[in-house]
Jmol script that loads the backbone (N, CA, C; Angstrom):
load data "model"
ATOM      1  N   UNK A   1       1.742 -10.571   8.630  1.00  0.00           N
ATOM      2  CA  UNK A   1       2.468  -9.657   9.472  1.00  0.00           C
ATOM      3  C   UNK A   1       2.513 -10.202  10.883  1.00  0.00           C
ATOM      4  N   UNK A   2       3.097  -9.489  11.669  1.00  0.00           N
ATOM      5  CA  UNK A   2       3.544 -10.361  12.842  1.00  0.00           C
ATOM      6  C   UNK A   2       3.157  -9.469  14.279  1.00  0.00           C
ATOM      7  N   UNK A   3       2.469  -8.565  13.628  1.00  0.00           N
ATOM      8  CA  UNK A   3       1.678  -7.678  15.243  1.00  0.00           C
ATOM      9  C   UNK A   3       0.992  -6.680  15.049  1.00  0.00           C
ATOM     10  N   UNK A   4       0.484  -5.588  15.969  1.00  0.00           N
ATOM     11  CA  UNK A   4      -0.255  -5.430  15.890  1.00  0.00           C
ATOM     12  C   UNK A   4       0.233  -3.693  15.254  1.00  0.00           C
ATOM     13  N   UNK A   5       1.010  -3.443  15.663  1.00  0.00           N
ATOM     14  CA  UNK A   5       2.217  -2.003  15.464  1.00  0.00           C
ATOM     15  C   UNK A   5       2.286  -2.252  13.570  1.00  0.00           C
ATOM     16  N   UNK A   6       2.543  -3.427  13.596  1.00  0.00           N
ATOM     17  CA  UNK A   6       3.080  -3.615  12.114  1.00  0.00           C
ATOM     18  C   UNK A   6       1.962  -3.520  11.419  1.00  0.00           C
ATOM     19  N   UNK A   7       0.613  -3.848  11.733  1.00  0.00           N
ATOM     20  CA  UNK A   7      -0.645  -3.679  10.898  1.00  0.00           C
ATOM     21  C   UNK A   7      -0.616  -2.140  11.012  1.00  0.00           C
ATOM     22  N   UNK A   8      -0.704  -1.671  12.010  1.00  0.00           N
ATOM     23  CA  UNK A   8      -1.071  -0.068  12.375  1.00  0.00           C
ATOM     24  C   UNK A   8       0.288   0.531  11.049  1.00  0.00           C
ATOM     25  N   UNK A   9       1.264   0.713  11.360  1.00  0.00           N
ATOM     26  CA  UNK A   9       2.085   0.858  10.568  1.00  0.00           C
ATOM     27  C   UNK A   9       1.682   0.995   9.248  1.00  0.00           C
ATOM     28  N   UNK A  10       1.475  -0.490   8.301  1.00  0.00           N
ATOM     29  CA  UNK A  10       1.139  -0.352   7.222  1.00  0.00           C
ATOM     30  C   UNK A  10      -0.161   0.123   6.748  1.00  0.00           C
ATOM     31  N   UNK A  11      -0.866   0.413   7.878  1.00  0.00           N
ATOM     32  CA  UNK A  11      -2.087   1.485   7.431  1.00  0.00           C
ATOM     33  C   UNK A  11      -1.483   2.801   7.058  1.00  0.00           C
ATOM     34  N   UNK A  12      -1.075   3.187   7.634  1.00  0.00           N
ATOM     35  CA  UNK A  12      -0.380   4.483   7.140  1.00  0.00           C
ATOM     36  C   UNK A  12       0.005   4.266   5.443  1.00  0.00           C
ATOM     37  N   UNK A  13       1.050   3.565   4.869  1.00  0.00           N
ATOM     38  CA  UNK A  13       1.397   3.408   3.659  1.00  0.00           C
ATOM     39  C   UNK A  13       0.733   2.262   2.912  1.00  0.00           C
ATOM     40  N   UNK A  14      -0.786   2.205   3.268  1.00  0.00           N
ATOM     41  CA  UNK A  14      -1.424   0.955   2.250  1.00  0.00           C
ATOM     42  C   UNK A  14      -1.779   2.082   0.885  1.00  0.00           C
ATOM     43  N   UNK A  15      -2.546   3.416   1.117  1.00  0.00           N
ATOM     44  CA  UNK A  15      -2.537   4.033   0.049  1.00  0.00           C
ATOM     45  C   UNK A  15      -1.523   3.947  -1.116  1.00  0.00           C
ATOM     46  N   UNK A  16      -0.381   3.665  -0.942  1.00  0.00           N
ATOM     47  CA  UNK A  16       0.683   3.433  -1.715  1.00  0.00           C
ATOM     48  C   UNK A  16       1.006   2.441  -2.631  1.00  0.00           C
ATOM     49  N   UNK A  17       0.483   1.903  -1.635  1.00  0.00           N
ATOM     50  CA  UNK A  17       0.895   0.214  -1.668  1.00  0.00           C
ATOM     51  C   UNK A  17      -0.194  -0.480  -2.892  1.00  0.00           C
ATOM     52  N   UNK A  18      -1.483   0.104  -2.772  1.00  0.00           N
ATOM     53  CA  UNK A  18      -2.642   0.183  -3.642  1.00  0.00           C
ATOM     54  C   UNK A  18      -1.775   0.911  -4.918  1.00  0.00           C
ATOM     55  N   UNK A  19      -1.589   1.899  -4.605  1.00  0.00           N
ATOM     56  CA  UNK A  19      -1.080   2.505  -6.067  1.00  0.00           C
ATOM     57  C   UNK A  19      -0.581   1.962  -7.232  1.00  0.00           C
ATOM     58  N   UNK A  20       0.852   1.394  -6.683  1.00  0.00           N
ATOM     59  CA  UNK A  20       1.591   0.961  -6.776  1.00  0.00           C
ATOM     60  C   UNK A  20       0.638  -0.769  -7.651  1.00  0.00           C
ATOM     61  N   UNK A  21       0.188  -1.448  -6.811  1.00  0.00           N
ATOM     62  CA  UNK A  21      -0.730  -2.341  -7.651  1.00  0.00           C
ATOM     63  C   UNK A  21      -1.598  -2.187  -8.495  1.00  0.00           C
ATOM     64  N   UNK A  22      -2.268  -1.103  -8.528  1.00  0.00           N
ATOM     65  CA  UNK A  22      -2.923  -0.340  -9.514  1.00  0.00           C
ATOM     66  C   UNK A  22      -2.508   0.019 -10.842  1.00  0.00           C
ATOM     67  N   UNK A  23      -1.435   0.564 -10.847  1.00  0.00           N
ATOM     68  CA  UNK A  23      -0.604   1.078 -11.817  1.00  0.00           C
ATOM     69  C   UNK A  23      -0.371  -0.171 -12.532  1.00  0.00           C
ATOM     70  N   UNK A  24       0.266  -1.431 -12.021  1.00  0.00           N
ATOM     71  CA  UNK A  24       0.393  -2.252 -12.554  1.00  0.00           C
ATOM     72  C   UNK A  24      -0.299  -2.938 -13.527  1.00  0.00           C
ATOM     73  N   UNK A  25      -1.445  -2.879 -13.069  1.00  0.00           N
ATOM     74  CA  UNK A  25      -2.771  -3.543 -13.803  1.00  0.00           C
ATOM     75  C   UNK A  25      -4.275  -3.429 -12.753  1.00  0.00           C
ATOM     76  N   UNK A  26      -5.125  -2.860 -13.473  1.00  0.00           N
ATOM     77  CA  UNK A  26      -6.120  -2.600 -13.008  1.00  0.00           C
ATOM     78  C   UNK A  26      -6.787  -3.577 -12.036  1.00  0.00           C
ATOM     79  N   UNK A  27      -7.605  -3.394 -11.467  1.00  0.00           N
ATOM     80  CA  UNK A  27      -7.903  -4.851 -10.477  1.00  0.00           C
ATOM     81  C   UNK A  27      -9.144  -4.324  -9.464  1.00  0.00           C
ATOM     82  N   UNK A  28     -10.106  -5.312  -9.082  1.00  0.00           N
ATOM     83  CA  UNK A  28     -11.497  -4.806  -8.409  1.00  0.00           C
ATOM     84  C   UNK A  28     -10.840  -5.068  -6.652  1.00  0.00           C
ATOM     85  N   UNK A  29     -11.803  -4.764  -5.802  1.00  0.00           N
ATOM     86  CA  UNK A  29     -11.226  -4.424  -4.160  1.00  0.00           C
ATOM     87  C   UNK A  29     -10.765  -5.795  -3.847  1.00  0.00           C
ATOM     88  N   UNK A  30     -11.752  -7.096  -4.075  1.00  0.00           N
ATOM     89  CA  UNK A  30     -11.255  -8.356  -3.591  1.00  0.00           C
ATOM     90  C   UNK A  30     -10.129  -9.013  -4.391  1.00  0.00           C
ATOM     91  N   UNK A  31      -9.755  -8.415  -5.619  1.00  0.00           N
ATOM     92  CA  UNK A  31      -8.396  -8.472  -6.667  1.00  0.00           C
ATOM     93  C   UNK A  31      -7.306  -8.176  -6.034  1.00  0.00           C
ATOM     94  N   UNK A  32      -7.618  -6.862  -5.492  1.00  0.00           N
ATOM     95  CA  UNK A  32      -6.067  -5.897  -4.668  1.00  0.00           C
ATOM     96  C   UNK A  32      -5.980  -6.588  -3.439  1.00  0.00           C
ATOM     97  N   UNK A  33      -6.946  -7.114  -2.754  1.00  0.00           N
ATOM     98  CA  UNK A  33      -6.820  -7.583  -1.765  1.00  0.00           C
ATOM     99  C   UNK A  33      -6.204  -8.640  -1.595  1.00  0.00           C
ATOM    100  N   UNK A  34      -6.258  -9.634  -2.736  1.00  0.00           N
ATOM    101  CA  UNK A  34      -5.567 -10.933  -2.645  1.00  0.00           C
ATOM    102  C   UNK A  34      -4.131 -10.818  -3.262  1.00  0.00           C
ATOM    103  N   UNK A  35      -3.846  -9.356  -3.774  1.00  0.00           N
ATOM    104  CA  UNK A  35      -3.016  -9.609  -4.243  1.00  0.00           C
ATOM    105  C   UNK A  35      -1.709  -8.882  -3.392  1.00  0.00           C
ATOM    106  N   UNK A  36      -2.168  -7.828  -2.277  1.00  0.00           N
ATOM    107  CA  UNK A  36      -1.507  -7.081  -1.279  1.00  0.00           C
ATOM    108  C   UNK A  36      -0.988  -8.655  -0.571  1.00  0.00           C
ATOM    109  N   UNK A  37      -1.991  -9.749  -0.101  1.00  0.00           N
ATOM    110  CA  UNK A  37      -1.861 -10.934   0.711  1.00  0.00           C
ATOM    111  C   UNK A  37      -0.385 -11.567   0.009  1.00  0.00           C
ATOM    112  N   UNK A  38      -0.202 -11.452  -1.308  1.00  0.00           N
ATOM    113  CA  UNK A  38       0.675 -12.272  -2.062  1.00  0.00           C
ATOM    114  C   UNK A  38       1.794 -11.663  -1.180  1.00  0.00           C
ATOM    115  N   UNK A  39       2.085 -10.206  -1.277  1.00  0.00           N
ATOM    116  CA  UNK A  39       3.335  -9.965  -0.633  1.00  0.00           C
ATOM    117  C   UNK A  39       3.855  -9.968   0.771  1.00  0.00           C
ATOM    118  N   UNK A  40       3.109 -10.992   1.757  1.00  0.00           N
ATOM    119  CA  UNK A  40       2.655 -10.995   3.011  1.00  0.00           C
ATOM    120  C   UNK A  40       2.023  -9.998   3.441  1.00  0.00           C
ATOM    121  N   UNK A  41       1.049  -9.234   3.428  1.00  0.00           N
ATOM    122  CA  UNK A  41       0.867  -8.662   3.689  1.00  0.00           C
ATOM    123  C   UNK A  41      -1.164  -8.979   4.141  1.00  0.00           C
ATOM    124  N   UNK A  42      -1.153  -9.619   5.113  1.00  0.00           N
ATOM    125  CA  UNK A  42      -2.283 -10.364   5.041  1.00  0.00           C
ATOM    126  C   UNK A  42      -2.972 -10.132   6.067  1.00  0.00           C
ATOM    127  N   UNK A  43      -2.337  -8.979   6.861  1.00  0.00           N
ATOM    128  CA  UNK A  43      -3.249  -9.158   8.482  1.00  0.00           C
ATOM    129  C   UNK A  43      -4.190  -7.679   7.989  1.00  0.00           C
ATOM    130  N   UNK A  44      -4.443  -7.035   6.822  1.00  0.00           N
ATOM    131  CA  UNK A  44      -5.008  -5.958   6.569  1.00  0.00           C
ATOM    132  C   UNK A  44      -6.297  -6.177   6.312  1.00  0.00           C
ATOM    133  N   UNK A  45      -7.292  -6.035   7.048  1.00  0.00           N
ATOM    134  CA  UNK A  45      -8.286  -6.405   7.331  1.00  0.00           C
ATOM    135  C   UNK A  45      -9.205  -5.500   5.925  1.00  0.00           C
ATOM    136  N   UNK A  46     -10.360  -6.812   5.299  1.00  0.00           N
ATOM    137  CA  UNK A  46     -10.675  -6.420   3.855  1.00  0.00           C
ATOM    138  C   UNK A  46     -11.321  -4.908   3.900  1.00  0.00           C
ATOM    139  N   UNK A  47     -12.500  -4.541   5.441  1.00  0.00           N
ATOM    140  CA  UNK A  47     -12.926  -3.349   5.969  1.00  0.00           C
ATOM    141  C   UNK A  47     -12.145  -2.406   5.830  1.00  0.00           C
ATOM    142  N   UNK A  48     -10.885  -2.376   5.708  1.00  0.00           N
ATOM    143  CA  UNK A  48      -9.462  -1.575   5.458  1.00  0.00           C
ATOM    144  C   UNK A  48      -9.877  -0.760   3.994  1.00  0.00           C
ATOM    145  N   UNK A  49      -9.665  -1.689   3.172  1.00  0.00           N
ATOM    146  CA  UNK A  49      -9.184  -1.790   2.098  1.00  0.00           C
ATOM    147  C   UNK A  49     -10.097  -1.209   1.034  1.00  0.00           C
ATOM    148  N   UNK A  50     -11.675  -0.857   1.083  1.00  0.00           N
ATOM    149  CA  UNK A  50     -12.833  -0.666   0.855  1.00  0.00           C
ATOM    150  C   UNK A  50     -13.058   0.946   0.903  1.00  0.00           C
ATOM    151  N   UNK A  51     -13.205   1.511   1.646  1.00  0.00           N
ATOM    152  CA  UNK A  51     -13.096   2.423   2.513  1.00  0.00           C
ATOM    153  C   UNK A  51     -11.790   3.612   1.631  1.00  0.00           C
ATOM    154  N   UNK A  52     -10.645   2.794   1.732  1.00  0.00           N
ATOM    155  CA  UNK A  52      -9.834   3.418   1.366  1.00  0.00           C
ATOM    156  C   UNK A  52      -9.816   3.874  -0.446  1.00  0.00           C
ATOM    157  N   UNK A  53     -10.414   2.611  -0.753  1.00  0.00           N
ATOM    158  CA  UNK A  53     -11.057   2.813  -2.335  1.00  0.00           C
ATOM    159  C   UNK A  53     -11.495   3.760  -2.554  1.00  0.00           C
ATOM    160  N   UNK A  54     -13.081   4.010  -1.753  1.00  0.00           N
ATOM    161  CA  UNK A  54     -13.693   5.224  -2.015  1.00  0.00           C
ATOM    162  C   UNK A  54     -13.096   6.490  -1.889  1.00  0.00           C
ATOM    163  N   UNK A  55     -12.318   6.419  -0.517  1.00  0.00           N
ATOM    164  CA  UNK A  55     -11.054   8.296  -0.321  1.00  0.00           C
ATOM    165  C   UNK A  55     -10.415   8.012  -1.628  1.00  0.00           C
ATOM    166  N   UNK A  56      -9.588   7.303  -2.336  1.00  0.00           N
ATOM    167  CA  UNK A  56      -8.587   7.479  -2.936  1.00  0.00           C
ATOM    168  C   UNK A  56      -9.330   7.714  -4.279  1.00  0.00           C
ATOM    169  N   UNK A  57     -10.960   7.638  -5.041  1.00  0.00           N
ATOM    170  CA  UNK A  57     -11.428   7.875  -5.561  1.00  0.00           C
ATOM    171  C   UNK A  57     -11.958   9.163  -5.626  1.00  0.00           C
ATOM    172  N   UNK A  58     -12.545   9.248  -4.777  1.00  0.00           N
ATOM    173  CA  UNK A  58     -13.187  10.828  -4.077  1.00  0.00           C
ATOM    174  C   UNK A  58     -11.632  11.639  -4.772  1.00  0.00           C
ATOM    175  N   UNK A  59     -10.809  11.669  -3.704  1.00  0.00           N
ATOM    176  CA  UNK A  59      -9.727  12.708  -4.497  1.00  0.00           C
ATOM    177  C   UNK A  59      -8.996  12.176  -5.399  1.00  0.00           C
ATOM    178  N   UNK A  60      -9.435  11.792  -6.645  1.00  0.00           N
ATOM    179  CA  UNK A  60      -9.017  11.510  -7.797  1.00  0.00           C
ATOM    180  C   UNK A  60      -7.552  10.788  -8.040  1.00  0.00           C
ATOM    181  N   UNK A  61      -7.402   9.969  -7.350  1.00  0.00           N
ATOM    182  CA  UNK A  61      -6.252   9.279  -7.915  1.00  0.00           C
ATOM    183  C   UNK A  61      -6.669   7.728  -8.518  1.00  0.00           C
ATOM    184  N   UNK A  62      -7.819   7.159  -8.203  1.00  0.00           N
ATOM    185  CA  UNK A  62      -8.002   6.230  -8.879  1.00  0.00           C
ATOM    186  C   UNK A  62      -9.548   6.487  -9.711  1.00  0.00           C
ATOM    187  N   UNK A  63     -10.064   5.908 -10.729  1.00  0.00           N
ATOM    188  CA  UNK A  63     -11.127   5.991 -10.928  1.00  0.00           C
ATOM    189  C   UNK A  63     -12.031   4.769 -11.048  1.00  0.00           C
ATOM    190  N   UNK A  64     -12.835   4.672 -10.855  1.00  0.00           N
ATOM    191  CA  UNK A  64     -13.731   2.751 -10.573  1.00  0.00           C
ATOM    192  C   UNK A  64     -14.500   2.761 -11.955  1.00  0.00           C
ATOM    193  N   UNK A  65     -14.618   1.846 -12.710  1.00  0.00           N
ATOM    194  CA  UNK A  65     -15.505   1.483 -13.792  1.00  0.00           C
ATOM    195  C   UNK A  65     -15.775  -0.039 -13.408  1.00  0.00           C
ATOM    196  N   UNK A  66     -17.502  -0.135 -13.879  1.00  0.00           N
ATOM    197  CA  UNK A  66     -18.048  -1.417 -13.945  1.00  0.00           C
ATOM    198  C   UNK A  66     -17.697  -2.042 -15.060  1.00  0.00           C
ATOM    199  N   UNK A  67     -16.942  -3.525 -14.681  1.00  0.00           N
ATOM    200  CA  UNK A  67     -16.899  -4.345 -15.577  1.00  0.00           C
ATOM    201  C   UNK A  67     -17.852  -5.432 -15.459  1.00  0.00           C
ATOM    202  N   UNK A  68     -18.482  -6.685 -16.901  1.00  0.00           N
ATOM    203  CA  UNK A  68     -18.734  -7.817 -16.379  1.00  0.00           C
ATOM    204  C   UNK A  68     -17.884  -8.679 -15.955  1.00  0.00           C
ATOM    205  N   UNK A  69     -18.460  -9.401 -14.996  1.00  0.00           N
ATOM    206  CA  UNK A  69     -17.618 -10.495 -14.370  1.00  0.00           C
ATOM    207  C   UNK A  69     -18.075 -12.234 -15.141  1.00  0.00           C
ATOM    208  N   UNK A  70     -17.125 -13.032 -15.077  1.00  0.00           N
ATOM    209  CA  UNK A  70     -17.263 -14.259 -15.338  1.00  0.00           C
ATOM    210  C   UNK A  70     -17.779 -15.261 -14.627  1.00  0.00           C
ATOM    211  N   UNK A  71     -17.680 -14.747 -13.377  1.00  0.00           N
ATOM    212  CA  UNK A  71     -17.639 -15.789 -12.289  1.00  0.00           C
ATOM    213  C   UNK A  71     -19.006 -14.737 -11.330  1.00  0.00           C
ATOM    214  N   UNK A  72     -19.434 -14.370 -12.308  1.00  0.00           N
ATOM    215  CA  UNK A  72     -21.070 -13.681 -11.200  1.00  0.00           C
ATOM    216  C   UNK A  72     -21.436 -12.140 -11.624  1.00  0.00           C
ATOM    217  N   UNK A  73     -21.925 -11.346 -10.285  1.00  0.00           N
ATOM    218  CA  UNK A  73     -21.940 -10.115 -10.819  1.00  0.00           C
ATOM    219  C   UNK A  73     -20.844  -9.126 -11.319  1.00  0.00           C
ATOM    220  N   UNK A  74     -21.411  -8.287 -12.094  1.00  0.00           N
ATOM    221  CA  UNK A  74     -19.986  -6.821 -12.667  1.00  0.00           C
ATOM    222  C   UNK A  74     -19.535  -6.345 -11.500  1.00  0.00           C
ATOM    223  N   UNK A  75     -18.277  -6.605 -11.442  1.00  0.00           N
ATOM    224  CA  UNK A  75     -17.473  -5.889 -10.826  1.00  0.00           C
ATOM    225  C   UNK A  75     -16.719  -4.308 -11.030  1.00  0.00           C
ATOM    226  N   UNK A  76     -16.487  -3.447 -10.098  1.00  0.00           N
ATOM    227  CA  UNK A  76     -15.861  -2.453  -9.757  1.00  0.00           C
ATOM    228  C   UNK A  76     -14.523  -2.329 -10.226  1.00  0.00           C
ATOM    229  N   UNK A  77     -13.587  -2.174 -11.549  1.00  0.00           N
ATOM    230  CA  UNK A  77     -12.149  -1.808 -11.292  1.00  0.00           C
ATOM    231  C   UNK A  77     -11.632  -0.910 -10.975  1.00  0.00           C
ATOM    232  N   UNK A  78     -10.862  -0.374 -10.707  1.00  0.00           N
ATOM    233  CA  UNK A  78      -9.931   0.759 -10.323  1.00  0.00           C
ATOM    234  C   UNK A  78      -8.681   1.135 -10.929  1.00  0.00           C
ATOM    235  N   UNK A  79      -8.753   2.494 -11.972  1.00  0.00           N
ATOM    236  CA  UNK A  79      -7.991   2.661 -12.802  1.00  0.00           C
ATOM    237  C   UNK A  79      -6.823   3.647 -12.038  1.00  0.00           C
ATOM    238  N   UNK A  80      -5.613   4.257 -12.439  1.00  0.00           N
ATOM    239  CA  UNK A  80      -4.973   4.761 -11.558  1.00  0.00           C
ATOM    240  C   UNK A  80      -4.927   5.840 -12.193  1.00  0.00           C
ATOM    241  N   UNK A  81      -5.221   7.149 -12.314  1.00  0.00           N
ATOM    242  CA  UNK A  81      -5.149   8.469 -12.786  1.00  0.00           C
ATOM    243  C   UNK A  81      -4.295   8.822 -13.030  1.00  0.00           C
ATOM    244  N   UNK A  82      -4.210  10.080 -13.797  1.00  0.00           N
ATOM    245  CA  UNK A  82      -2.472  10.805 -13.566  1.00  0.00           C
ATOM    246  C   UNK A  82      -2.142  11.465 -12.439  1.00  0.00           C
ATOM    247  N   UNK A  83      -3.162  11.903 -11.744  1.00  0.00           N
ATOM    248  CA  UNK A  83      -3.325  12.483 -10.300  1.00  0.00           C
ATOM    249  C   UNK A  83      -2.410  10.928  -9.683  1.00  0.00           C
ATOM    250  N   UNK A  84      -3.271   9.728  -9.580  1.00  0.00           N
ATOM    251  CA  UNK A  84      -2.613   8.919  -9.060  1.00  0.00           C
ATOM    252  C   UNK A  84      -1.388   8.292  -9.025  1.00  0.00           C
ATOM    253  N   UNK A  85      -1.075   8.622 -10.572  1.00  0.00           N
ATOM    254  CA  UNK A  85       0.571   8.143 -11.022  1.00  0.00           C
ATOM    255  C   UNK A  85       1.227   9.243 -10.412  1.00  0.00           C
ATOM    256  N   UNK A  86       0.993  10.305 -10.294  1.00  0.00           N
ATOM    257  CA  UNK A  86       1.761  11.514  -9.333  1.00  0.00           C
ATOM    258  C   UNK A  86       1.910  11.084  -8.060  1.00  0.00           C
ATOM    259  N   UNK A  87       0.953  10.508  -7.153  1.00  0.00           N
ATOM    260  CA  UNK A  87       0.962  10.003  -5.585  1.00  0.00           C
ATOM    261  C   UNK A  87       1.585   9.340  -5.647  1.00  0.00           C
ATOM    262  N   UNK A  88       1.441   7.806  -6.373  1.00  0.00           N
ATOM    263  CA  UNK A  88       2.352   6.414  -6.360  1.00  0.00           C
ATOM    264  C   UNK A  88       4.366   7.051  -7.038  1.00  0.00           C
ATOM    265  N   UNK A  89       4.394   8.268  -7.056  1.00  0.00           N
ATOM    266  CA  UNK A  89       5.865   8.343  -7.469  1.00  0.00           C
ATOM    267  C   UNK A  89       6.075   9.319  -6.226  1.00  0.00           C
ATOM    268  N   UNK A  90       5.604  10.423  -5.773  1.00  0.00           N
ATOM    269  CA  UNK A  90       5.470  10.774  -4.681  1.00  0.00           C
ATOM    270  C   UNK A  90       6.063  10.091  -3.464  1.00  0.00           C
ATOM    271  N   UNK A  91       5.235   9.083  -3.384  1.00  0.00           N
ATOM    272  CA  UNK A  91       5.216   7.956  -2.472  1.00  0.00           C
ATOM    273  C   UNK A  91       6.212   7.169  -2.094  1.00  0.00           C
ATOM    274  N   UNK A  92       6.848   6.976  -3.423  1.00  0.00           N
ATOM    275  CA  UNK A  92       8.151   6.231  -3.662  1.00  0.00           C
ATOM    276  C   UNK A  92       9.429   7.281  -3.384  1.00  0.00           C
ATOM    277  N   UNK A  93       9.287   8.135  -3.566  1.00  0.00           N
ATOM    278  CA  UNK A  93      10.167   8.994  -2.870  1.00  0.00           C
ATOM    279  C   UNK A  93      10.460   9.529  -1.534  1.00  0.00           C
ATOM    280  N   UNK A  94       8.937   9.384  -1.191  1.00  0.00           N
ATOM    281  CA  UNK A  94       9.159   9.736   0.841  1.00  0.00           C
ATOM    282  C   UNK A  94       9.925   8.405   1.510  1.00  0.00           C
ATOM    283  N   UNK A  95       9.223   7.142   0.369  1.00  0.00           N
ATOM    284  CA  UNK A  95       9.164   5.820   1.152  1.00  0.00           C
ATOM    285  C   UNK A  95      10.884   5.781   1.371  1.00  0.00           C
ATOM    286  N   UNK A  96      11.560   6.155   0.098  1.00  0.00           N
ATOM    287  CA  UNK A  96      13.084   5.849  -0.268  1.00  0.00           C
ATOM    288  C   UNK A  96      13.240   6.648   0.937  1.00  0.00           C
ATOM    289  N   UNK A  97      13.424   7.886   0.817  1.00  0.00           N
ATOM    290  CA  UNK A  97      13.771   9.011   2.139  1.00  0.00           C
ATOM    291  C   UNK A  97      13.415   8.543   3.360  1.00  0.00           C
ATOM    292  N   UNK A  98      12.356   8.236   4.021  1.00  0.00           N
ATOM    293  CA  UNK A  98      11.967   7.896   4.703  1.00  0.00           C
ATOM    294  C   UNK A  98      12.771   6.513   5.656  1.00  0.00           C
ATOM    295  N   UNK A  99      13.079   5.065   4.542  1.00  0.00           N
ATOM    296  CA  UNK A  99      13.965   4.260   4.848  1.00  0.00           C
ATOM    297  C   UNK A  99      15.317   4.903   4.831  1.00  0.00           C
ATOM    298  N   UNK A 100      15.491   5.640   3.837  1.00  0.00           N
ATOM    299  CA  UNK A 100      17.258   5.391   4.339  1.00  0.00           C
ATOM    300  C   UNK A 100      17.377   6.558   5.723  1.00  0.00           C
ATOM    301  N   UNK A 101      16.618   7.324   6.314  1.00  0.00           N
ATOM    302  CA  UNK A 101      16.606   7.957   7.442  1.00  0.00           C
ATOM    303  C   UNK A 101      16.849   6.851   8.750  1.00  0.00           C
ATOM    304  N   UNK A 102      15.558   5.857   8.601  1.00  0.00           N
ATOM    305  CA  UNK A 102      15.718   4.639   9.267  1.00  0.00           C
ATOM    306  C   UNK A 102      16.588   3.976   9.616  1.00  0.00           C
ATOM    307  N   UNK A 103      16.781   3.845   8.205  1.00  0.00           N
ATOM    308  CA  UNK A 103      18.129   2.784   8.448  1.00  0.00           C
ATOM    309  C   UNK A 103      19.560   3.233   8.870  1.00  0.00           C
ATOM    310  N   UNK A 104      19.578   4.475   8.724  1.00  0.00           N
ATOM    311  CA  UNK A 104      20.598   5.158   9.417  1.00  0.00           C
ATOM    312  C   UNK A 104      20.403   5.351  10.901  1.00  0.00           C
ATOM    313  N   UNK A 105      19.717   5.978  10.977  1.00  0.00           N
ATOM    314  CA  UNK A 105      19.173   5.364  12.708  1.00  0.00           C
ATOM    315  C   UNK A 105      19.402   4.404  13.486  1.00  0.00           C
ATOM    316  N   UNK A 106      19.012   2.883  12.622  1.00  0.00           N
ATOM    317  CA  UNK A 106      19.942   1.987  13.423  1.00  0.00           C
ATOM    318  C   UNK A 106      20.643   1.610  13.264  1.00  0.00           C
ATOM    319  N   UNK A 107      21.276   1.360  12.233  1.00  0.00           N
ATOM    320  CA  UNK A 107      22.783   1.599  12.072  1.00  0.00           C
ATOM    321  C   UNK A 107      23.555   2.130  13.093  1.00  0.00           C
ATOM    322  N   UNK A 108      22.808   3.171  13.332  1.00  0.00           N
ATOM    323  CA  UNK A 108      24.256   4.021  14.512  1.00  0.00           C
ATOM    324  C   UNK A 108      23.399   3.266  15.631  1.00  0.00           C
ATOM    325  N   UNK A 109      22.288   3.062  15.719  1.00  0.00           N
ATOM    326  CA  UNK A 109      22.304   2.326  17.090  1.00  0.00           C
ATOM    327  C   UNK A 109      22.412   1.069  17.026  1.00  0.00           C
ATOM    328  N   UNK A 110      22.997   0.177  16.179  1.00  0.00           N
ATOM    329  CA  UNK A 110      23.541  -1.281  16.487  1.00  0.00           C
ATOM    330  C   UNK A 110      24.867  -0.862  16.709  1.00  0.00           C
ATOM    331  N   UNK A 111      26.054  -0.013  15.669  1.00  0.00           N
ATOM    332  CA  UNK A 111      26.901   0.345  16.098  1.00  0.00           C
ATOM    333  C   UNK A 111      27.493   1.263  17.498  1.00  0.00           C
ATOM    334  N   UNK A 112      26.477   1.357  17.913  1.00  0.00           N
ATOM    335  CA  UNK A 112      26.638   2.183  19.588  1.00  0.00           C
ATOM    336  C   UNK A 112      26.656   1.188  20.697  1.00  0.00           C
ATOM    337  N   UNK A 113      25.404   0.183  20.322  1.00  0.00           N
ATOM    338  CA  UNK A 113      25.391  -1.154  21.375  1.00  0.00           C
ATOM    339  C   UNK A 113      26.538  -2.149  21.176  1.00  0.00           C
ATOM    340  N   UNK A 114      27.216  -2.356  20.032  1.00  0.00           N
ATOM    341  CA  UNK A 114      28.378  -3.076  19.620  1.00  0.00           C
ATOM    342  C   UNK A 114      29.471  -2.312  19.953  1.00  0.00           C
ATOM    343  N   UNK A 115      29.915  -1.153  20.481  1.00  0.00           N
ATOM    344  CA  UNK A 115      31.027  -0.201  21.075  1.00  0.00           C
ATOM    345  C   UNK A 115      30.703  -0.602  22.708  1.00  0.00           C
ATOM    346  N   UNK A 116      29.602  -0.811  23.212  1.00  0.00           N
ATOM    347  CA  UNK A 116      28.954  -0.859  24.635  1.00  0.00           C
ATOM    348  C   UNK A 116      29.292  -2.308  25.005  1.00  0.00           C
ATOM    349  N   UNK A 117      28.909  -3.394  24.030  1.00  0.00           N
ATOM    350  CA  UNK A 117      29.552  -4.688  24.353  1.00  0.00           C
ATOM    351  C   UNK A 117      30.688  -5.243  24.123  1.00  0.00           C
ATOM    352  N   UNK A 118      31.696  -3.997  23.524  1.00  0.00           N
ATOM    353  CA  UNK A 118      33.247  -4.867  23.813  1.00  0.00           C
ATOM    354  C   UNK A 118      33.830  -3.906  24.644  1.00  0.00           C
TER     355      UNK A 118
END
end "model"
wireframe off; spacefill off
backbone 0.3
color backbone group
C-alpha cells in the first residue's frame, strides 16, 4: 500500500477481507497473513491481524481448531461459520454500495473539474 490513510482505511474492511479468505479455504494467522500480502496488501501490520482473529472468534464468525503442523508446532486454523458466511456476504454488499456511491462522487467531480478547464 502506498500510505498511511490507505493502511488506516483498510483496517476498517480487513474483517472482510479475512472472511472472504476464510471462506475460501481454511488457513492459520501467519497463512492469512501471507496470503492478504499476495493481493498487495502488505503494509498490515501482523499485530493487526491476531487480535482481530480473536474478536472475529469471540463473536462467532470464525471458529479456530488445532491442527498438526509439518513444519513444527500445531497450528491454529480458522473455520468460517454460518454466522461468518452471513458477515462475508453482508460485507460484499455494503462494499458494492459503498463503491458505487464513491465512484459516483467522483465521477461528478472529475466531470465538474473538466467543465472548469475548458
Amino acid at each position: 500500500m502506498k500510505s498511511n490513510t490507505s493502511s488506516q482505511m483498510l483496517k476498517g474492511i480487513l474483517q472482510g477481507v479475512m472472511l472472504i479468505i476464510l471462506e475460501k479455504k481454511p488457513d492459520y494467522g501467519y497463512g492469512i497473513s501471507k496470503q492478504i500480502n499476495q493481493y498487495g496488501l502488505s503494509d498490515i501490520p501482523k499485530g493487526t491481524i491476531y487480535p482481530l482473529l480473536t474478536t472475529m472468534e469471540k463473536r462467532g464468525l470464525i471458529e479456530g481448531k488445532m491442527k498438526p503442523s509439518l513444519a513444527g508446532p500445531d497450528r491454529k486454523y480458522y473455520f468460517t461459520t454460518v454466522a461468518g458466511i452471513q458477515a462475508k456476504k453482508d460485507f460484499i454488499n455494503e462494499w458494492h454500495f459503498l463503491e458505487g456511491a464513491v465512484n459516483q462522487l467522483i465521477d461528478e467531480g472529475e466531470n465538474n473539474e473538466n467543465k472548469r478547464n475548458d
